[in-house]
N, C-alpha and C positions, 0 to 999 in steps of 0.2 A: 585055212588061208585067210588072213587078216585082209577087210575090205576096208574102201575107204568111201566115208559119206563125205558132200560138200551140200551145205543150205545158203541159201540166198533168199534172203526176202524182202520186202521194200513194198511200197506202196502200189496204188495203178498207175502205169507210162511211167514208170522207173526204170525203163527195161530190162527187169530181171529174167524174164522168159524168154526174151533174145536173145541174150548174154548167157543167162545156166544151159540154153541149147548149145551155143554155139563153145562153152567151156566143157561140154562133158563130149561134143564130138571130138575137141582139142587132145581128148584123156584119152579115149575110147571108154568114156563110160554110158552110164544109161541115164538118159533125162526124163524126171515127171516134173509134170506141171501139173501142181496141187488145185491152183486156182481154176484150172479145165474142168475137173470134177466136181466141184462146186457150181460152175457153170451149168455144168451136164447135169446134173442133179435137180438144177431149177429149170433149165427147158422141161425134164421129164414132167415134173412138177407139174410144170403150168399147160401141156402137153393133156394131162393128166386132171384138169380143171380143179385143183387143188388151192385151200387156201394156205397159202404162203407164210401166214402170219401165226398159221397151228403148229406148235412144233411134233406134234402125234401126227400130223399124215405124212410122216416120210419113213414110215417102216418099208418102202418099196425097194428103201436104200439097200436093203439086204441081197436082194434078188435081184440088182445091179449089177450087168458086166462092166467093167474097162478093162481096155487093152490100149497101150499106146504103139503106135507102127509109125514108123519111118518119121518121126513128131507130128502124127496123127494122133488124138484122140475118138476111140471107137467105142460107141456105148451101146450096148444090146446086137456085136453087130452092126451100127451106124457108126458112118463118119461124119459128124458132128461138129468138127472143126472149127468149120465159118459158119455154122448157124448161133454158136454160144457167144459169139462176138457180137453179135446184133445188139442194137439200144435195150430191148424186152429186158433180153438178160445181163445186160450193164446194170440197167437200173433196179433188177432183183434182188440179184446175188446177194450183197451183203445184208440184207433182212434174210436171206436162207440161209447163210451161211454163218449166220448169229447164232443158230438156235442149237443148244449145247446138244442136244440128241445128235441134229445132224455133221453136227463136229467130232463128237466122241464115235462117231460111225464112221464117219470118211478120214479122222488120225488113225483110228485102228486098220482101215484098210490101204493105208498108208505110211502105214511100219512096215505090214508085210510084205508089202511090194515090195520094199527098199532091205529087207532082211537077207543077207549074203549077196549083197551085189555094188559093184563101185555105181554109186550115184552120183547125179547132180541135182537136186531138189528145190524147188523154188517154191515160195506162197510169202503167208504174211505171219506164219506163228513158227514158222519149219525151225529156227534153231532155235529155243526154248521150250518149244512145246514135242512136234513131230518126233524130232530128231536132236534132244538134249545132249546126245555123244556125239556126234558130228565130228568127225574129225578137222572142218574148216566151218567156218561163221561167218558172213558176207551179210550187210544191208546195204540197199542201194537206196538213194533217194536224189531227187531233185527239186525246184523247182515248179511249183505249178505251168508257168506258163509254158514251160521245156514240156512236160510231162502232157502236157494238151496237144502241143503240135507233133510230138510223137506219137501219139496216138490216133491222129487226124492220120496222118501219114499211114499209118497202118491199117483203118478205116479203110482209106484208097485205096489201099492195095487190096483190100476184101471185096471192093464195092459196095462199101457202107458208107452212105453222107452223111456227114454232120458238120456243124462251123465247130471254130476250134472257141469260142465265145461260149457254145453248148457244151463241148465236152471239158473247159475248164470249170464249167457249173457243176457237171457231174462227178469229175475229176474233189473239189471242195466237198459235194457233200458224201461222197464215199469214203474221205479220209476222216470227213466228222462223226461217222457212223461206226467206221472202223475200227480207230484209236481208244473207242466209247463203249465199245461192248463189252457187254457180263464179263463170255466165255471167250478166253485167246483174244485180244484184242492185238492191233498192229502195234509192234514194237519191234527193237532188236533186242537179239539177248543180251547179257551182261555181257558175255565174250567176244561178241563181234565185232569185225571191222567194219566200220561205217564209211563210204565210200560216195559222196558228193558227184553224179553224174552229170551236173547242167550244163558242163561245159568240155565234157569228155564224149568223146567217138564211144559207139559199143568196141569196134578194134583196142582203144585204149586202156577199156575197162575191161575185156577179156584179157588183155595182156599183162593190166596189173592183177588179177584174182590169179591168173597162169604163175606169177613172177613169183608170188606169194607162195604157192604149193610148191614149186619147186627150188625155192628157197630152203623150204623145211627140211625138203629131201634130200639136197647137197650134203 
């Protein structure tokens, strides 16, 4: 039975991971959210009083559960959710998630996931790198300062403060970090539709990536 992959990826407060949840429950498909494990990876990390910046102490990555439930991220066992949102691991992640071991570890375990199942996939390398067959290709982007106060917004709803002043500084230096790195750096693939959110609703931009797919299929 032929499945069908869709990658989305975009920067941080692009809301790719509110949008690829909210288009794969549209599908009935299955949503990961690549950037969770990346997260999860550096709480353990730092959990783990690990230096961050060795890319050799993350063989733990092996002996790593995930499971995703109900768009819960579960690791070991923990639900993890709201704590990888926190500033720690904001301002981690992309120095973990640079370091090509721990990339060549969490792509590989993120084919598997996604091998015979309709997905919706989101991160920042998913359609060129993750998932180069994909059957749909999606980048979101906006706006910094769209992308800060979405994120503030989201903050609140965690009960995590920050000014949106703070999180466009961090919002800046994870996109220059990003874009810059060795291994998978942010881009979109060559095939993708690139898709300008700063002035679209998530509703909006769910219903144009929906329109898209089911366009194909008419």
């Amino acid at each position: 039975m032929k499945t069908v992959q869709i990658a989305i990826d975009g920067p941080a407060g692009a809301g790719k991971s509110t949008i690829a949840k909210r288009v794969a429950k549209s599908l009935g498909y299955i949503h990961i959210d690549t950037g969770a494990m990346y997260r999860a990876i550096t709480l353990k990390a730092i959990r783990c009083h690990l230096d961050l910046s060795d890319q050799n102490a993350f063989d733990f990555i092996d002996q790593t559960r995930f499971d995703y439930v109900d768009g819960a991220i579960i690791m070991d066992g923990e639900d993890v959710s709201r704590r990888i949102r926190e500033r720690d691991i904001s301002n981690s992640v992309s120095l973990v998630s640079s370091h090509y071991i721990v990339r060549e570890k969490i792509v590989a375990r993120q084919q598997r996931l996604s091998k015979d199942l309709d997905i919706v996939m989101d991160g920042r390398d998913i359609g060129y790198n993750v998932l180069p067959r994909a059957n749909y290709k999606f980048y979101l982007t906006a706006d910094v300062k769209t992308r800060a106060l979405r994120r503030y917004k989201e903050n609140l709803d965690r009960g995590i403060e920050n000014t949106i002043a703070e999180l466009e500084e961090e919002i800046n230096a994870r996109d220059a970090f990003d874009t810059r790195r060795e291994h998978s750096p942010l881009k979109p693939a060559s095939d993708a539709i690139v898709i300008d959110t700063s002035n679209m609703s998530i509703e909006a931009v769910v219903d144009t990536i929906i329109a898209k797919i089911r366009e194909d299929e008419a």
